[in-house]
C-alpha positions in Angstrom: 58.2 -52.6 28.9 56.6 -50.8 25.6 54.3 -53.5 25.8 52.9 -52.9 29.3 53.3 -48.9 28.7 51.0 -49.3 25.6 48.3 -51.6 27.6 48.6 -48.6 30.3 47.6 -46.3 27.5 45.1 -48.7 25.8 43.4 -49.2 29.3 43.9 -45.5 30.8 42.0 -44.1 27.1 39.7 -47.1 27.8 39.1 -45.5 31.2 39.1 -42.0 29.8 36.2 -43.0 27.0 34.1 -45.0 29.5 34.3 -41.6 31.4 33.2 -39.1 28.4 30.8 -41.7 27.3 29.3 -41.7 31.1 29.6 -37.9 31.3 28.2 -37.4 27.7 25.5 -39.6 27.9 24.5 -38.3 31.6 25.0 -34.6 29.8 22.5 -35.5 27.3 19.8 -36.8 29.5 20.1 -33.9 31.6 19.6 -31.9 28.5 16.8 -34.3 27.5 14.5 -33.6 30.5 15.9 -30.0 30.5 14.2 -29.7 27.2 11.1 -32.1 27.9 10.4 -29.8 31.1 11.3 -26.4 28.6 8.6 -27.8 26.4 6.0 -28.2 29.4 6.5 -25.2 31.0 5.8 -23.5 27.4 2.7 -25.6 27.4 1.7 -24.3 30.4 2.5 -20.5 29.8 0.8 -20.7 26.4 -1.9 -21.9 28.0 -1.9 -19.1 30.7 -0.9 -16.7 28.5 -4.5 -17.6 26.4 -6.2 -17.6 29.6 -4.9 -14.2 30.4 -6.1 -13.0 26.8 -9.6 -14.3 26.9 -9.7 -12.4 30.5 -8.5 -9.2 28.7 -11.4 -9.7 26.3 -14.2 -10.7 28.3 -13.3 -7.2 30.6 -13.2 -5.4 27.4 -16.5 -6.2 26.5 -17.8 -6.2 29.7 -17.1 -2.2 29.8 -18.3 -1.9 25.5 -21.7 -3.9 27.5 -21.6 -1.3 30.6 -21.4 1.1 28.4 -24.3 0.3 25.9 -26.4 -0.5 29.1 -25.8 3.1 30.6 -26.6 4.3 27.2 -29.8 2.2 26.9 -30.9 2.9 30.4 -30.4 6.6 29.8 -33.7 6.4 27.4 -35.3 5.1 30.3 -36.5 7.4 33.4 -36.9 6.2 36.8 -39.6 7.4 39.4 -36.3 8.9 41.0 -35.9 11.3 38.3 -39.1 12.6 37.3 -38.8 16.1 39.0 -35.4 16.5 36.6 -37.9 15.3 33.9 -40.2 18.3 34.1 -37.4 20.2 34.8 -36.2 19.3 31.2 -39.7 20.0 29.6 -40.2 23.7 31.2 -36.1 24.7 30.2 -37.2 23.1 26.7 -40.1 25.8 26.6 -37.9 28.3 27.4 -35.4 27.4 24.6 -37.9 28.8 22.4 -39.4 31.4 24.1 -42.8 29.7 25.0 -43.9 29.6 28.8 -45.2 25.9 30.1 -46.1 25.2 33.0 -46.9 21.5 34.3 -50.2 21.3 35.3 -50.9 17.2 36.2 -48.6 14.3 36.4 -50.6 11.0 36.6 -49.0 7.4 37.5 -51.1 5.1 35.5 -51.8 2.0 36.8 -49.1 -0.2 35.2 -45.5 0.4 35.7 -45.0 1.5 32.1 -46.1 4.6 31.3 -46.5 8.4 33.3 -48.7 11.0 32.2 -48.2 14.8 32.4 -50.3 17.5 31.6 -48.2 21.0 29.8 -49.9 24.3 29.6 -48.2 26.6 28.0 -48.3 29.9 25.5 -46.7 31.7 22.6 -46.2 31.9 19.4 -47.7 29.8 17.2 -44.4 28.7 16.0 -42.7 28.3 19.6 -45.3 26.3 20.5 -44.3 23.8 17.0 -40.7 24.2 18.2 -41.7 23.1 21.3 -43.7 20.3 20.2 -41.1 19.2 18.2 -38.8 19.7 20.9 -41.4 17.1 23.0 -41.3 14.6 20.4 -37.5 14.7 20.0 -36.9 14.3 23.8 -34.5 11.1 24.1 -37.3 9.0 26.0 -40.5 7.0 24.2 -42.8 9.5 24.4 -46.7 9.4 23.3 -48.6 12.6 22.7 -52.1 11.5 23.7 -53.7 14.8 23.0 -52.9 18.5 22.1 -55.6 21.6 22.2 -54.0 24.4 20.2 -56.0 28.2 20.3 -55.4 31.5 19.4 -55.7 33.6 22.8 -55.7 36.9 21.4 -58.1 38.5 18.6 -55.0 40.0 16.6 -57.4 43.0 15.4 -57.6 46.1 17.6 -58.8 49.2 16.4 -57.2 48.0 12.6 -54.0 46.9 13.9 -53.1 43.4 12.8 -51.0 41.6 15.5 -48.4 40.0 13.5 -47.0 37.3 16.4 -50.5 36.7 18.1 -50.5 34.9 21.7 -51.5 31.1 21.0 -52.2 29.0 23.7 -51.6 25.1 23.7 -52.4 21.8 26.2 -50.7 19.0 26.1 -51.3 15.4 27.3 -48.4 13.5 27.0 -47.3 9.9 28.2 -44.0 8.6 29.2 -43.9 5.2 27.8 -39.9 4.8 29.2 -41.0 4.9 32.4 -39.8 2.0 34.9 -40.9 2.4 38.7 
């Protein structure tokens, strides 16, 4: 009877490893593609997660692009805004105290450039400051000509008129100027 009781044993641990071994190897092939399909999906959200970056970047330097193209069409002025234009040039004139007043605006032939005609008076040195004001204006701008003359004598009966009236014309060209 210990003899058949030990081959129960023998063949009931038999049983018992033939079970672990089933459960252990179909454990670790569970755990295999668990890890094979861990390994994908990290391939894939790496690779959507790079995606997603190069998305962020290309919208980052599409608004750094808007940006500089705003700031470079700024120096550029449209047929829309030339009344805001001359609007600029007479407060400019009255920044330092020199009256202007626009007397032409001509739309040369090509789509490049505008020409406008100033005349204005003062001082002799708020109509500099005012020329310098013209030059420094934030668009490409050509002074074609400029007639500069006193207006007044500055002697009257042997008074010397320290801040004589000066008179000025200007011919200036737009060359940032887009139809």
């Amino acid at each position: 009877m210990p003899n058949k009781s030990q081959r129960q044993y023998l063949i009931g641990s038999f049983i018992f490893l033939l079970l672990t071994g089933g459960a252990f190897a179909f454990l670790y092939i569970q755990i295999r593609n668990n890890n094979i399909a861990s390994q994908e999906a990290e391939i894939e959200w790496n690779s959507e997660s790079s995606k997603l970056n190069e998305i962020k970047s290309l919208n980052l330097s599409i608004q750094t692009i808007d940006t500089e193209k705003a700031l470079f069409e700024s120096h550029f002025l449209k047929s829309s805004d030339i009344v805001s234009f001359l609007d600029t040039i007479e407060s400019a004139a009255k920044d330092v105290n020199v009256t202007a007043e626009i007397v032409s605006v001509d739309d040369v032939t090509d789509t490049t450039s505008l020409t406008i005609g100033i005349r204005s008076s003062g001082t002799f040195e708020g109509l500099y400051k005012f020329l310098i004001l013209l030059e420094n204006l934030k668009y490409e701008i050509d002074i074609a000509s400029m007639e500069l003359n006193r207006a007044s004598v500055g002697e009257v009966e042997g008074v010397i008129d320290i801040k004589p009236e000066w008179k000025a014309n200007f011919k200036i060209r737009l060359l940032s100027f887009v139809k």
